[in-house]
N, C-alpha and C positions, 0 to 999 in steps of 0.2 A: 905592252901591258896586256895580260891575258884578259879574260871577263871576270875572273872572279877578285882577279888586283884591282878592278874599276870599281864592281861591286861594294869593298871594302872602301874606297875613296870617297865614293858617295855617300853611303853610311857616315863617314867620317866628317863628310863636309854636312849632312844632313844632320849630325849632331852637334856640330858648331854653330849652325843655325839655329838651332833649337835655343842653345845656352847663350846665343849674344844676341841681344837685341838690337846693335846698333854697328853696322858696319859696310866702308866702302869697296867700290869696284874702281879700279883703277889700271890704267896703259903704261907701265912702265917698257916696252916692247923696243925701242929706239934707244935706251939706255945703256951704255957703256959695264963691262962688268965691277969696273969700278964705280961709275955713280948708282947703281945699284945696289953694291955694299954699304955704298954712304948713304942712299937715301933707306936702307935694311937698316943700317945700326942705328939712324935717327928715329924709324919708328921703334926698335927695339929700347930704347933709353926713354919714350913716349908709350911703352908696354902696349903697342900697338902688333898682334901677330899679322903678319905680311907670308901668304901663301900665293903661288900664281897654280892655276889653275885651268884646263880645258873646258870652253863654254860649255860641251856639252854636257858634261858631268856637272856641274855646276847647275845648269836648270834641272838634270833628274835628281839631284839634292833639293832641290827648291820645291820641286813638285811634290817629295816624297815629305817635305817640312811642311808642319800649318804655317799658314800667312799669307799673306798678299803678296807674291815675287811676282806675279802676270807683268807690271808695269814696269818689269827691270828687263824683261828677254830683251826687249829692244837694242838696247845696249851692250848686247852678246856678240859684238864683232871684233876680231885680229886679238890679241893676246892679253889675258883678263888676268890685275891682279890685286887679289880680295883682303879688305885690312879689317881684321875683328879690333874692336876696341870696347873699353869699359866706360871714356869718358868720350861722346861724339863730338865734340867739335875737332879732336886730337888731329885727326886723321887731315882735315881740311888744314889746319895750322903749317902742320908737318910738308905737305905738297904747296901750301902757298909759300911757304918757306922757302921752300926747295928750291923751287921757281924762281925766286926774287932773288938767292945766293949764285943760280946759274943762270944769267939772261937769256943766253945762247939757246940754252936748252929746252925745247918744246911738250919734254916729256918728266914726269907724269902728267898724264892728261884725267880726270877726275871723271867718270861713265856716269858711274849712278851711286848714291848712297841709302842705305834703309837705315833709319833711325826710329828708334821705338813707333814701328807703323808707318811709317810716313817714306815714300819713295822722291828723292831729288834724282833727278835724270839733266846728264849733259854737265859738260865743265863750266859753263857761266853761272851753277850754284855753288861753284867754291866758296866767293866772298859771303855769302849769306850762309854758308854751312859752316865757315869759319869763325864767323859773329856769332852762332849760338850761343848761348854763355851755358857751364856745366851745372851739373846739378851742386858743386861745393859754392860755386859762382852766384849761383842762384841763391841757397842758401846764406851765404854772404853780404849780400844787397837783403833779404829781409831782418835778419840781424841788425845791420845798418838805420835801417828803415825804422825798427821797432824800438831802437835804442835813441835813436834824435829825439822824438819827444819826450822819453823820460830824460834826456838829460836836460831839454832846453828847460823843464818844469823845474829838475832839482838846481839848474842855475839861476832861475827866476825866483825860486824860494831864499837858495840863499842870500842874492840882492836885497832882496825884500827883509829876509832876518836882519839884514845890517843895518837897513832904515828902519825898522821898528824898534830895533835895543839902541837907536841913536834917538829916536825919538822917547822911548822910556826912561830913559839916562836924562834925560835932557827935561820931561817934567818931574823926573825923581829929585831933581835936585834944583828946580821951582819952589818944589812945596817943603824945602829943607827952607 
């Protein structure tokens, strides 16, 4: 790859940065070409883009991007491969998945993730980056939320409706 093919890669990756706020670094390096397809088409069906990538072009995209990457170089070691996603928890789902479908298998190994700001470093945040709930998730529980009290009121009203038109019934036809 000449310098001005890197150049363009960087850009490239520097522009993917820019437009995704949230996305992981990940080892798939020990993967078979086959579980590599399989674990490509499960994020591709998860609309998660999966590029693998040369550390070092990867931090002069970083460097060349605003943000905070400083606390991801760490994790720039043996064969890097970066998953852009729209929803963050996707990515952590997809490799915890992965994992649990192949016992055997030790890889993907999870580096580092950036989520709107925020740097998880090291695979023991998989289970808490996989617990995130998304932003429809989130929305979903306040929906939830905001809808139990008005329903428990309109079930108490109507209770209530049926004791007082048994009780109006009931001296209407007292005073008859």
């Amino acid at each position: 790859m000449n310098k001005q093919e890197k150049n363009q890669l960087i850009d490239s990756l520097a522009d993917k940065l820019t437009n995704n706020s949230n996305f992981y670094l990940a080892d798939i390096s020990d993967l078979t070409v086959e579980a590599t397809n399989k674990l490509r088409r499960e994020c591709f069906n998860k609309k998660i883009s999966v590029h693998v990538v040369k550390n070092t072009l990867l931090k002069k995209a970083m460097e060349k991007t605003p943000g905070k990457y400083d606390e991801m170089f760490p994790a720039f070691k043996g064969a890097t491969a970066i998953m852009f996603t729209e929803v963050a928890n996707e990515p952590a789902k997809v490799i915890k998945e992965y994992l649990k479908n192949n016992p055997k298998s030790t890889k993907p190994q999870l580096k580092a993730a950036f989520l709107e700001e925020s740097v998880y470093l090291g695979h023991d945040q998989l289970d808490n980056l996989a617990s995130i709930k998304s932003k429809n998730e989130l929305i979903g529980d306040i929906i939830g939320l905001l809808q139990s009290p008005a329903k428990n009121v309109i079930s108490g009203l109507k209770g209530q409706a049926g004791k007082i038109a048994g009780v109006l019934e009931t001296l209407s036809q007292k005073s008859e």
